[in-house]
C-alpha positions in Angstrom: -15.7 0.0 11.2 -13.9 -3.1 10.0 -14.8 -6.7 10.5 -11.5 -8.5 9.6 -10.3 -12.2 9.8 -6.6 -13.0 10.7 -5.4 -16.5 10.1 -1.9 -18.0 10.9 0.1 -19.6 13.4 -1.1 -19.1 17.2 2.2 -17.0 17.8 1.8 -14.9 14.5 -2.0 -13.6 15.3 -0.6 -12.2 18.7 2.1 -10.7 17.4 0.0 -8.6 14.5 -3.0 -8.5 17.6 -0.1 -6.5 19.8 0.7 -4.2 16.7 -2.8 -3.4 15.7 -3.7 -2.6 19.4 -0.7 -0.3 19.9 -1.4 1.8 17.0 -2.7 5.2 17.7 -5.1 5.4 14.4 -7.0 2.0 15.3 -9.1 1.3 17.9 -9.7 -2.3 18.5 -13.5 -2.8 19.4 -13.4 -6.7 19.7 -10.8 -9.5 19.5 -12.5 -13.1 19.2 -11.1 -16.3 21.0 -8.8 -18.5 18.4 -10.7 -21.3 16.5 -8.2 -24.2 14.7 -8.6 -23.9 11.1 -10.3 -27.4 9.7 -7.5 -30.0 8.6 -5.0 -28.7 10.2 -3.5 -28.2 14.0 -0.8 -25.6 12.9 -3.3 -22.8 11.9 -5.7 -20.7 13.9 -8.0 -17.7 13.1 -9.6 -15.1 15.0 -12.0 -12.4 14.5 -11.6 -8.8 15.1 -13.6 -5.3 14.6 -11.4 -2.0 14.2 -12.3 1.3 13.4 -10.4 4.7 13.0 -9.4 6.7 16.4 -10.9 9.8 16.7 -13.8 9.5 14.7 -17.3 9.4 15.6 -19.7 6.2 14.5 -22.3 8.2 12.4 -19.9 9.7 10.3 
């Protein structure tokens, strides 16, 4: 499992959130809310927790 930070433009962390959801190796376990980066209103960043398809946690 992966623990992974995505920072960028509101429009930009949808976009890669749409493309890490559809892909058939990853299985998104969590997406956060969107919190504004400090200093500026243009950038965002959310949290999310992958992990490979098809494979069982104890491995």
């Amino acid at each position: 499992m992966l623990k992974v930070r995505l920072m960028g433009t509101k429009n930009d962390i949808k976009w890669f959130g749409k493309i890490l959801q559809r892909n058939p190796i990853i299985e998104v376990t969590e997406f956060s809310d969107m919190f504004p980066n400090k200093g500026t209103k243009k950038y965002y960043r959310t949290y999310v927790e992958v992990r490979k398809s098809n494979v069982k946690e104890n491995q």
